[in-house]
C-alpha positions in Angstrom: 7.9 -23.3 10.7 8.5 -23.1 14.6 10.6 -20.0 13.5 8.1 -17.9 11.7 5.7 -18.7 14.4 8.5 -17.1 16.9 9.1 -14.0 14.5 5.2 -13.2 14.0 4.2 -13.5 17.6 7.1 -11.8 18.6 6.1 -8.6 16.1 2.7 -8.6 16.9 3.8 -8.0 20.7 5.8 -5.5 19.8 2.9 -4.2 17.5 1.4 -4.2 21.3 3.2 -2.4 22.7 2.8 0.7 20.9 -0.7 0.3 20.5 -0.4 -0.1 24.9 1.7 3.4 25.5 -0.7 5.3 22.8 -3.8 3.9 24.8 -1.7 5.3 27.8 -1.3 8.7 26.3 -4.7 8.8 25.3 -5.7 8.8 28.8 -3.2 11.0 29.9 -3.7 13.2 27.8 -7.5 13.2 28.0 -7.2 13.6 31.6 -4.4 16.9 31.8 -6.7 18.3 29.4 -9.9 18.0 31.5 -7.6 19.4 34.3 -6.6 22.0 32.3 -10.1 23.2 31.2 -11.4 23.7 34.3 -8.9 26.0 35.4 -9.1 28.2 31.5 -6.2 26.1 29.9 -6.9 23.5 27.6 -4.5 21.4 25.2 -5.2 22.7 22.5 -5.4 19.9 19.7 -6.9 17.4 21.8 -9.5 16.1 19.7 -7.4 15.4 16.8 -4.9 13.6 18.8 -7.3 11.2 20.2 -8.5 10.0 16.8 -5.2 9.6 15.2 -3.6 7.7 18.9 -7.4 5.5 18.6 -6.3 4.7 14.8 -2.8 3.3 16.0 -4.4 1.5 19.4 -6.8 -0.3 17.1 -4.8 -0.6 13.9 -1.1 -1.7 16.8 -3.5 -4.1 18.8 -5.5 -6.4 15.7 -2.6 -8.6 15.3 -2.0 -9.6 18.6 -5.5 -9.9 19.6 -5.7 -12.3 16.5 -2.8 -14.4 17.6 -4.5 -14.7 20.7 -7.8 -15.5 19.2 -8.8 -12.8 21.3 -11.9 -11.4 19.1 -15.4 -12.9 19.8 -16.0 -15.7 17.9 -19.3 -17.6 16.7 -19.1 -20.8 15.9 -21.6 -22.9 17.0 -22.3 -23.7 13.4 -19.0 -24.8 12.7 -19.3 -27.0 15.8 -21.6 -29.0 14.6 -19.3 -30.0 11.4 -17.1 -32.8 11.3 -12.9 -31.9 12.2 -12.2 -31.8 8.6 -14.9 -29.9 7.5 -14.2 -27.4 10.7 -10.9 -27.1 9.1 -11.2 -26.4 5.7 -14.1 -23.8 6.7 -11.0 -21.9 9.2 -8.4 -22.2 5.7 -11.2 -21.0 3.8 -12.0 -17.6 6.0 -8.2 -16.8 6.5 -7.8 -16.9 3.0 -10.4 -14.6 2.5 -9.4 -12.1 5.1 -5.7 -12.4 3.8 -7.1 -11.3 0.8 -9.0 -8.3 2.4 -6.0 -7.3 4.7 -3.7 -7.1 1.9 -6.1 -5.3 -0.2 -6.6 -2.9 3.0 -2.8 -2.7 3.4 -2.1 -2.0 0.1 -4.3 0.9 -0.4 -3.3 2.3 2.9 0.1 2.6 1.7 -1.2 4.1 -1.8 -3.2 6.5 0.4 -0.3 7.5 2.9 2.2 7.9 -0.2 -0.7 10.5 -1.4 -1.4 12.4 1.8 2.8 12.6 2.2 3.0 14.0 -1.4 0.0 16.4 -0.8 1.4 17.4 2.6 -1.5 16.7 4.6 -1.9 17.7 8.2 -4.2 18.2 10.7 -5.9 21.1 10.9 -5.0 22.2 14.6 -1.6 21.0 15.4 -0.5 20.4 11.7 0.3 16.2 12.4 1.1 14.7 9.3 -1.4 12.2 8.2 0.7 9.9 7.0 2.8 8.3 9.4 -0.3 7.2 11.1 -1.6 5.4 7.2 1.9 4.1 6.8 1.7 2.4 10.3 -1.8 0.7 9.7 -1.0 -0.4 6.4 2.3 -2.6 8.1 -0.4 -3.2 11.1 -2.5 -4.7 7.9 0.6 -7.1 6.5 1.1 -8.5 9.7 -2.2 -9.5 10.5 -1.5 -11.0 6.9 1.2 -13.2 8.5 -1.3 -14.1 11.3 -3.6 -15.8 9.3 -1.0 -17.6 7.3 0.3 -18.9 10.4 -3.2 -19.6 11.5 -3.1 -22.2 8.5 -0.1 -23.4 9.8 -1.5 -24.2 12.9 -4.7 -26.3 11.3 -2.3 -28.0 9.1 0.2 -29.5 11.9 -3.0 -30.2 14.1 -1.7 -27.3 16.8 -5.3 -25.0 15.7 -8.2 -25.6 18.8 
């Protein structure tokens, strides 16, 4: 199991950094175009490339920030419960969100196969749609592999 542990951490850095360099460009790319304005020039497009590059920063970034059990978490109800009882409650949301992520994933890819056949773009700079729904549905499978190596982690003991 050591291995799959390896492979899924090692994607969902990788997942990182592209979610990392599109942050990057966001800013850059905010910035030159605030430049650019106040001397007459804007990018034209801006707008539209901000919200597809915050889709991939947030959709690139989930997994690793769930390996790293980096999201806020509440659980001083489950503190109060005995380790088993903590346990099965953490197997029994992850199989819930498994569930939901997959059912997120799937229909992203559904959704991307339709905007590729339609030819969708955006209405400035004509950006396909669906690389972008593509992307976050994968984003979506791997947070899928996350939580199953979550449960791996509360069944050899390794989970906090």
């Amino acid at each position: 199991m050591g291995g799959l542990l390896w492979i899924v951490e090692k994607l969902s850095k990788v997942m990182n950094v592209i979610a990392a360099c599109s942050l990057t460009f966001i800013m850059l790319l905010t910035v030159a175009d605030v430049v650019l304005r106040y001397f007459g020039h804007p990018i034209i497009g801006t707008f539209e490339i901000v919200g597809l590059g915050g889709a991939v920063v947030i959709g690139f970034g989930m997994p690793l920030t769930s390996w790293l059990r980096g999201h806020i978490f509440v659980d001083f109800f489950t503190q109060m419960m005995p380790k088993g009882m903590q346990n099965a409650f953490n197997v029994c949301t992850r199989l819930v969100c498994i569930v939901l992520f997959v059912l997120i994933g799937w229909n992203l890819f559904l959704y991307a196969t339709d905007l590729y056949r339609s030819g969708e773009v955006s209405l400035t700079r004509q950006i396909p749609f669906y690389p972008i729904a593509y992307g976050l549905g994968v984003c979506c499978f791997l947070q899928c592999l996350v939580l199953v190596t979550d449960m791996v982690k509360i069944f050899g003991g390794q989970y906090e």
